[in-house]
C-alpha positions in Angstrom: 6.5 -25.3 -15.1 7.0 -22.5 -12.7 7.4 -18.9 -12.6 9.4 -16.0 -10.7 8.2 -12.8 -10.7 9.9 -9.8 -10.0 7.6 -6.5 -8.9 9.1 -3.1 -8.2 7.4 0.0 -7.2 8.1 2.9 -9.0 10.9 2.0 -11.3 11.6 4.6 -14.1 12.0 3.2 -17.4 14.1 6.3 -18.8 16.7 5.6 -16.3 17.5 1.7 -17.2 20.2 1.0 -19.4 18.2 -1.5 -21.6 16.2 1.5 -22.2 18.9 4.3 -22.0 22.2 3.5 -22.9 23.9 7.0 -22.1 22.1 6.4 -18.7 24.0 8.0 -15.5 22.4 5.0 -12.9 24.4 2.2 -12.6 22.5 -0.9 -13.1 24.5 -3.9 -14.8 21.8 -6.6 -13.7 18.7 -4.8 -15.7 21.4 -4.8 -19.0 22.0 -8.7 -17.7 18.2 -9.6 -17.6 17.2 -7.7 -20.8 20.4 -10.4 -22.7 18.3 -13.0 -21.1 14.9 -12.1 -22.0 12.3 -9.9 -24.1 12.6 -6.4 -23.9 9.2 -4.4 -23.9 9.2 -0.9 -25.8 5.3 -0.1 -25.6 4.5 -1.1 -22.0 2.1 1.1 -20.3 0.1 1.3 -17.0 -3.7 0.8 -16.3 -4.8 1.9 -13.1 -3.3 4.0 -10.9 -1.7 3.9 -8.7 -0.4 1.2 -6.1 -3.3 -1.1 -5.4 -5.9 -0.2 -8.4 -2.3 -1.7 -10.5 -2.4 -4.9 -7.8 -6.1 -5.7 -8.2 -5.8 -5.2 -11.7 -3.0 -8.2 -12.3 -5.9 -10.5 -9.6 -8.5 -9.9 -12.0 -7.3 -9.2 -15.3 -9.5 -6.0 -16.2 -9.0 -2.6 -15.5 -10.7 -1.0 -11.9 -10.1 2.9 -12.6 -13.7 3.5 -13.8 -15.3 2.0 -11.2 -13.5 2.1 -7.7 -10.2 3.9 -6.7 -8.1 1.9 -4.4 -9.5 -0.7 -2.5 -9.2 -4.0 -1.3 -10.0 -7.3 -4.0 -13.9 -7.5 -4.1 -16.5 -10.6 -3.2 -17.1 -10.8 -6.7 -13.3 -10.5 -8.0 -11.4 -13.4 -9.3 -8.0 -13.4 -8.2 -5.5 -15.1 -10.8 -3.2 -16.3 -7.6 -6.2 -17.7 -6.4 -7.1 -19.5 -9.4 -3.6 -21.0 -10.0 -3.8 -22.4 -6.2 -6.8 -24.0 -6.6 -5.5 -25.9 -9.9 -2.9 -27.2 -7.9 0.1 -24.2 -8.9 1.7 -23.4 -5.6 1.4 -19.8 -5.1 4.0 -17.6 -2.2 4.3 -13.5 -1.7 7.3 -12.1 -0.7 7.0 -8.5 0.1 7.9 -5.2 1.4 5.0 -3.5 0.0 3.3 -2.3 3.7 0.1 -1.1 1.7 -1.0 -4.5 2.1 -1.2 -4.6 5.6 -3.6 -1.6 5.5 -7.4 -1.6 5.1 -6.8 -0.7 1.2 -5.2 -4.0 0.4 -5.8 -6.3 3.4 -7.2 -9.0 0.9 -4.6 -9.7 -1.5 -2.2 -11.7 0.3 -4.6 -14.3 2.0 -5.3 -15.5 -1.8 -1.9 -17.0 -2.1 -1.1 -20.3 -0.5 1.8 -19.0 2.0 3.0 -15.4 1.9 5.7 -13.8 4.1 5.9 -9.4 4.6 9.0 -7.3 5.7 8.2 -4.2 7.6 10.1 -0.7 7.7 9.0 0.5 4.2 7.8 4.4 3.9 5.6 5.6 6.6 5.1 1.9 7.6 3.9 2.3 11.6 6.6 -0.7 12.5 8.8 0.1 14.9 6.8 1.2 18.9 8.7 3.5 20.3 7.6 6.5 22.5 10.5 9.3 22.4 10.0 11.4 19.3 13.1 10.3 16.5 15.4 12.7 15.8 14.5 14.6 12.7 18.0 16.0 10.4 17.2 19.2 8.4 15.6 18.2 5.6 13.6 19.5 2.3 11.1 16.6 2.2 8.0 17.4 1.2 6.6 14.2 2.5 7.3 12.8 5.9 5.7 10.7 8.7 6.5 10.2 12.0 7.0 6.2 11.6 9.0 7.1 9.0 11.8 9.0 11.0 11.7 5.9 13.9 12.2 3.1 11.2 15.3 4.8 9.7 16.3 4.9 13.7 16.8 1.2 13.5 17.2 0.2 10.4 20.7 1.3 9.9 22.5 -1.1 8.0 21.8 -3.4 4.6 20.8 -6.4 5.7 18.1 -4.7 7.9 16.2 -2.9 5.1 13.0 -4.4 3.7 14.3 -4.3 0.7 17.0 -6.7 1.1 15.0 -8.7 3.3 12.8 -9.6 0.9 15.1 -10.5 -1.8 16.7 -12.7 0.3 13.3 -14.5 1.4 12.4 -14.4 -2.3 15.6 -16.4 -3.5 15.5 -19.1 -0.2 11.6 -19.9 -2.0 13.3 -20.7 -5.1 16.7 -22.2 -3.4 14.2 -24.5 -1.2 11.7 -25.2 -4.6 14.0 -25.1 -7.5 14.0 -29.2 -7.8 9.8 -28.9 -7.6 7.5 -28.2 -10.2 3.9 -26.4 -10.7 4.8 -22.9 -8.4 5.0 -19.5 -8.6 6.9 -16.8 -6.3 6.0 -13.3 -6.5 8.9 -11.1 -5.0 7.4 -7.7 -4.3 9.1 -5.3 -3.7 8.1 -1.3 -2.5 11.6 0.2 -3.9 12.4 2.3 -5.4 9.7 4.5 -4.2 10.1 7.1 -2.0 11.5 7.7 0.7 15.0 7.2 -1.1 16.7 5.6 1.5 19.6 3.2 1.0 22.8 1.8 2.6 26.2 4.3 1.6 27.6 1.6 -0.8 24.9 2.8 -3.3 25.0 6.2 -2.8 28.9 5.8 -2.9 28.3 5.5 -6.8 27.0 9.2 -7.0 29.5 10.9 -5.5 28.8 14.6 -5.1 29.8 17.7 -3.0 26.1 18.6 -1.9 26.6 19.5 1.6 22.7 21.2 1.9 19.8 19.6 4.0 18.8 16.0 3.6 16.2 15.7 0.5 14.8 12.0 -0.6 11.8 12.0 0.0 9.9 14.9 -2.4 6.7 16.1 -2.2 3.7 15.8 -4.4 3.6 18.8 -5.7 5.8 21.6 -8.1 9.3 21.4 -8.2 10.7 24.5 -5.9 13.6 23.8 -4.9 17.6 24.7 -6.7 18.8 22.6 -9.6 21.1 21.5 -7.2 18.7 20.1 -4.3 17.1 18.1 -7.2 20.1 16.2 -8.4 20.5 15.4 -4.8 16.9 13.7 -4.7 17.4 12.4 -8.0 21.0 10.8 -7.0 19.3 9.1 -4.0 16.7 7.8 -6.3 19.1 6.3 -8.4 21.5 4.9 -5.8 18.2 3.2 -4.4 17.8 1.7 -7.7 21.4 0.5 -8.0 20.2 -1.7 -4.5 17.3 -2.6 -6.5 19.8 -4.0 -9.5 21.8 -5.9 -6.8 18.6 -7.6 -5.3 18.0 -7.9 -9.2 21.0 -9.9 -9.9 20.6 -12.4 -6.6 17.3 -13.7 -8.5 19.7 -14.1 -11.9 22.2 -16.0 -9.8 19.7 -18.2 -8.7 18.0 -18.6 -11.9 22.0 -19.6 -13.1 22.7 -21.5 -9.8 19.9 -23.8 -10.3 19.3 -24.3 -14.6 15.6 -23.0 -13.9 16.1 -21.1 -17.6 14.7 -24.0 -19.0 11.4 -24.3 -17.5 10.6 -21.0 -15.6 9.2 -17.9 -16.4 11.0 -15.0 -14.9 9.1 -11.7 -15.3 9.9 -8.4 -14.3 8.2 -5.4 -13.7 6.7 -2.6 -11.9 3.5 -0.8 -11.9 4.3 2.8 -12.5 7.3 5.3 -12.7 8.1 8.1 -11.1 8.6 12.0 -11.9 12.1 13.5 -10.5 11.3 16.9 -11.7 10.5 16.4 -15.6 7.8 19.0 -16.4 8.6 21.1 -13.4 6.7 18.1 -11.3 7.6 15.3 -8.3 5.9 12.3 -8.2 2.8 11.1 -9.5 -1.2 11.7 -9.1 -1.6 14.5 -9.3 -0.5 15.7 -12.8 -0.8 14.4 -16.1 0.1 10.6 -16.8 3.4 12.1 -18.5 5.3 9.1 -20.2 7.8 9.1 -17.3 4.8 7.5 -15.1 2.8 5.8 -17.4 5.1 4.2 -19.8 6.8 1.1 -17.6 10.1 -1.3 -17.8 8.7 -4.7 -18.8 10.8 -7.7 -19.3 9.9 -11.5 -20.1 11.7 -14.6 -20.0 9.6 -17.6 -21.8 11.1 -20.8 -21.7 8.2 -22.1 -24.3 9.7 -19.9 -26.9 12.9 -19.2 -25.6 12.9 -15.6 -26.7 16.1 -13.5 -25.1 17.9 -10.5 -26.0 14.9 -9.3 -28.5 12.8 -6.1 -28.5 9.1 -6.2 -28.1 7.2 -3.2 -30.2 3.5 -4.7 -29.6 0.9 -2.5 -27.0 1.4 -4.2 -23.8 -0.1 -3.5 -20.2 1.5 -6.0 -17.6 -1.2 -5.2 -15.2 -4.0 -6.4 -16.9 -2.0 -8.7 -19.7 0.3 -11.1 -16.6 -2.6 -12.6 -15.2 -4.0 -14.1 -18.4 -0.2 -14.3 -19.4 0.2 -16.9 -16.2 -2.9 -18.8 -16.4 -1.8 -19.5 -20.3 1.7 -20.7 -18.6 0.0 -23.0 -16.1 -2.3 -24.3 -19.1 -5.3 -22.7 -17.7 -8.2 -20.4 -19.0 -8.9 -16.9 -18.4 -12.4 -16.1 -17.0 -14.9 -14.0 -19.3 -14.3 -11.0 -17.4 -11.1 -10.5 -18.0 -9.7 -8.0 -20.8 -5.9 -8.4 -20.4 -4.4 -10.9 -23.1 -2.0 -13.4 -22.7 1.2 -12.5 -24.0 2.9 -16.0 -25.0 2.7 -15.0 -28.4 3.6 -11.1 -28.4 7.1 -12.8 -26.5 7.3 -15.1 -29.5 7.0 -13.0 -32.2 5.7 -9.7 -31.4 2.2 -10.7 -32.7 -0.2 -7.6 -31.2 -2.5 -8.3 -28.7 -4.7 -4.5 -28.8 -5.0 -1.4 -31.3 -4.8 1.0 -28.1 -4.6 0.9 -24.3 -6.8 2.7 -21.4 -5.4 4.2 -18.3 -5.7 6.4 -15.5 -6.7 7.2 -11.7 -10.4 7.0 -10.8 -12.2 10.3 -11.6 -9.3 11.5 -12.8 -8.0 12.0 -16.5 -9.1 8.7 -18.4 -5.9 8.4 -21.1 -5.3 5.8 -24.0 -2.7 5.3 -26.1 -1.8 3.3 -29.1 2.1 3.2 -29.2 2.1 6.2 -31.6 0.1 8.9 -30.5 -0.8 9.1 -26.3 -3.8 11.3 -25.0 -5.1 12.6 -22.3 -8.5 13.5 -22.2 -9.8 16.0 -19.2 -13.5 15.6 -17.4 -15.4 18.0 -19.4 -18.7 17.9 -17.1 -18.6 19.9 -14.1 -16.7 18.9 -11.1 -20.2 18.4 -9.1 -21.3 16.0 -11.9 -23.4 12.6 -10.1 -19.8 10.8 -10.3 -20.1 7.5 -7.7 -17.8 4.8 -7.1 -19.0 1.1 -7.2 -18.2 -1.3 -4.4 -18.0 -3.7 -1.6 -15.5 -3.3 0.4 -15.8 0.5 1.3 -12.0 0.8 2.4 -9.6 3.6 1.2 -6.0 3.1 1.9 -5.8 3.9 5.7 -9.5 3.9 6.5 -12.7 3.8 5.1 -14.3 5.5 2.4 -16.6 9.0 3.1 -20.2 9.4 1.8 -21.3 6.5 3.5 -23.8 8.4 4.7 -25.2 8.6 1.4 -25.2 5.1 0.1 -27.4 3.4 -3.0 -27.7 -0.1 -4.2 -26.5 -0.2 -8.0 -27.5 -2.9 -10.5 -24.8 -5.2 -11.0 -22.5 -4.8 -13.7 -21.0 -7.7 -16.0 -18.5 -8.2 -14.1 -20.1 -8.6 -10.6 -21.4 -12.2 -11.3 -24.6 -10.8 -10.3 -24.0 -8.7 -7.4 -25.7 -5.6 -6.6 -22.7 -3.0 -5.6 -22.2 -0.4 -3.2 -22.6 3.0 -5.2 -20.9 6.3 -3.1 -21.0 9.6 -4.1 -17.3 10.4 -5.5 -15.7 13.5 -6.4 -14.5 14.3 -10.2 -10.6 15.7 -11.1 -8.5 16.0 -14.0 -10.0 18.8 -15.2 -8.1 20.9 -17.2 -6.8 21.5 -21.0 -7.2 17.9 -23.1 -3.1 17.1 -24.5 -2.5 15.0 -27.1 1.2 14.1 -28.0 2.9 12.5 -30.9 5.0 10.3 -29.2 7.4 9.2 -32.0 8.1 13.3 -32.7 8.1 14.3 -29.2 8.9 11.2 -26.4 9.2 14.1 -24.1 6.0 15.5 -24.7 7.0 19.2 -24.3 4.4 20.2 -27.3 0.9 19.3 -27.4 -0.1 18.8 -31.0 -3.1 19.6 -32.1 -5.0 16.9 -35.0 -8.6 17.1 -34.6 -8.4 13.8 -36.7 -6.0 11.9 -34.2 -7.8 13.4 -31.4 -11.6 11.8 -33.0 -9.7 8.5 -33.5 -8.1 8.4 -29.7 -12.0 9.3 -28.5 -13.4 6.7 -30.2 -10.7 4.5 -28.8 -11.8 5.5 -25.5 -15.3 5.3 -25.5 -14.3 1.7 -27.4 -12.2 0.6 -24.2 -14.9 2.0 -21.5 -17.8 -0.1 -23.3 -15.4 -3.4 -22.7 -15.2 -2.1 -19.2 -18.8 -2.0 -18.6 -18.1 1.6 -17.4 -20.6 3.7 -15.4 -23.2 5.9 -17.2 -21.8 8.4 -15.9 -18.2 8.1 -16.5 -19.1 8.8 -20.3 -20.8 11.9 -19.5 -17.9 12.8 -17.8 -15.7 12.3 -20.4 -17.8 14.1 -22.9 -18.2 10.5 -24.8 -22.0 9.7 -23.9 -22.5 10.1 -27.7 -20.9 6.8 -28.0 -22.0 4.5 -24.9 -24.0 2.3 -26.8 -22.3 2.0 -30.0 
């Protein structure tokens, strides 16, 4: 048996044709795979954002109540890992420069080989002295790095993007007559910076002649309705090269008759807000069902399921590490929470009544297909909120209040470790939402159910006991009622 998986960054849902036909983005190879596979309708995220979601598919539970992001812990077990040491062969292809920081600098030494492409976002690749030259621009985000990569990466087969893509398919052109292996191909597009060769952006054609906008802030949307079509146009040409590096991976599937005996999975671990709600980006608003509900497609040869809608609660983060260990004939380990999804691809059996997910410290959120909400701290922002670990890196450094560190007891996850506990501030305060999602998929009006709204706490406090979540994430959440029920 053996297994491809395809990981994007970013990738809107809204914007696929499997999941909107009267779509504007051209993407033929997304309405390819979804003929070849199942189609996910209630896929959501878990932890947010970038590495929480990688450390979450390693261990197969949820890390948003304990630690924001952060590198894979002593005590973690790492599903990569565990399929190397059963004898699986286990390779990463990626673009995604976040693991080359202190944040994520031990996820890629648990596969057996891995390969990286540099140039993505503020990636600090290329060494050069002289200060780039900077166009007019409405950016709201911007490095330095940023501005000397794009000096020298000027045509398509020098992005990381397509680097990537092509190492990915050489794994499977050099393995396809092998058995017992699995290839991730990561890959950071299409998150921002929007940057792509002009054979994408040649499908949006457009008279915009203002400054150069694709990369937007994290923030309020300010700018004309016609600067944000621009951003949104060089988001989708971006994912039109993402469809292209797509459809190599189905060629090679085709070239090589792997449909009978490999899993192809795709996915991504969150979208991306291009000015829905008056917002850009992520993290800092509401989980909005543009960045929490994800594209999610399957491919099992053991049922040989294609071109069929999925309806049952699914969280590829937490569910595609059990769902490979099943594959591979292996066992999940106590710990983990996310279910393995053989039988949801099958026949749509369901695998949870609701799903938890958020940012640490932030909103905590569950839904359960129908209604989604989003519950706000309701203790004060200088409630005793810590965060639990071992490896006290943040993404480009290390973690503050170390000044101030405790010993916590272990939790149940820790296989007996005593943790790191660090003083951690609270957010996502604000008004609770709750949203019928079946009446309103754009969630423009809050509904207010004191019923629902009981039934989605209790689902909350439910999911945080499984967790093993911190005392003091409950009083936070105004659930300590229920902590031990």
């Amino acid at each position: 048996m053996k297994c491809v998986m395809v990981m994007f960054d970013s990738l809107n849902r809204h914007m696929l044709p499997p999941y909107n036909p009267q779509t504007w983005v051209h993407a033929p190879n997304f309405k390819r795979l979804a003929a070849r596979s199942a189609t996910f309708d209630r896929s959501y995220v878990c932890s947010m954002p970038c590495m929480p979601a990688r450390r979450d598919f390693h261990t197969g539970r949820p890390n948003f109540l304990h630690c924001p992001w952060g590198p894979l812990e002593p005590f973690d077990d790492s599903v990569p890992a565990m399929l190397s040491q059963a004898g699986v062969y286990t390779h990463l292809c990626s673009d995604h420069y976040h693991y080359w920081e202190d944040g994520g600098s031990t996820y890629h030494t648990r596969y057996n080989s891995w390969e990286f492409y540099r140039g993505q976002e503020g990636d600090p690749f290329i060494g050069q002295v002289k200060d780039p030259a900077v166009p007019e621009n409405l950016n709201g985000k911007g490095r330095r790095p940023d501005w000397v990569n794009r000096e020298h990466i000027t045509r398509d087969e020098q992005f990381p993007q397509t680097l990537t893509f092509k190492a990915g398919v050489e794994f499977i052109d050099r393995n396809a007559a092998e058995d017992n292996w699995f290839v991730q191909i990561e890959c950071f597009d299409p998150h921002e910076p929007f940057v792509s060769d002009r054979q994408y952006k040649d499908l949006y054609p457009s008279d915009y002649d203002g400054p150069l906008f694709d990369w937007p802030g994290y923030r309020g949307v300010e700018e004309s309705p016609e600067q944000v079509e621009e951003a949104r146009r060089n988001y989708a040409a971006l994912m039109s090269k993402c469809d292209r590096s797509l459809g190599d991976v189905l060629d090679a599937m085709d070239r090589h008759g792997l449909w009978d005996d490999t899993m192809l999975i795709v996915w991504t671990d969150h979208g991306f807000l291009l000015g829905e709600h008056d917002c850009w980006a992520k993290n800092w608003m509401p989980l909005y069902e543009e960045v929490s509900h994800t594209p999610f497609f399957v491919w099992d040869p053991r049922s040989g399921v294609r071109g069929q809608r999925r309806s049952a609660l699914v969280q590829p983060s937490i569910d595609l590490g059990p769902t490979l260990l099943d594959f591979f004939g292996l066992e999940p380990t106590p710990t983990m929470l996310g279910k393995a999804l053989g039988d949801v691809i099958a026949d749509d059996a369901p695998v949870r009544e609701a799903a938890i997910f958020g940012y640490f410290n932030h909103r905590v959120n569950v839904t359960d297909g129908r209604y989604k909400y989003l519950r706000c701290s309701v203790a004060d922002a200088s409630a005793a909120c810590r965060q639990y670990t071992l490896m006290p890196a943040s993404m480009r450094g290390f973690k503050g209040g170390l000044d101030r560190i405790e010993l916590a007891e272990p939790f149940a996850f820790t296989k007996g470790m005593r943790t790191l506990q660090i003083p951690a501030d609270a957010r996502g305060q604000g008004d609770h939402l709750l949203f019928d999602l079946e009446a309103d998929p754009q969630e423009q009006t809050p509904l207010r159910d004191e019923a629902v709204e009981a039934r989605m706490l209790e689902h909350i406090a439910r999911l945080m006991r499984e967790c093993d979540a911190p005392p003091e994430q409950f009083v936070r959440m105004g659930v300590e009622d229920f902590a031990s029920c």
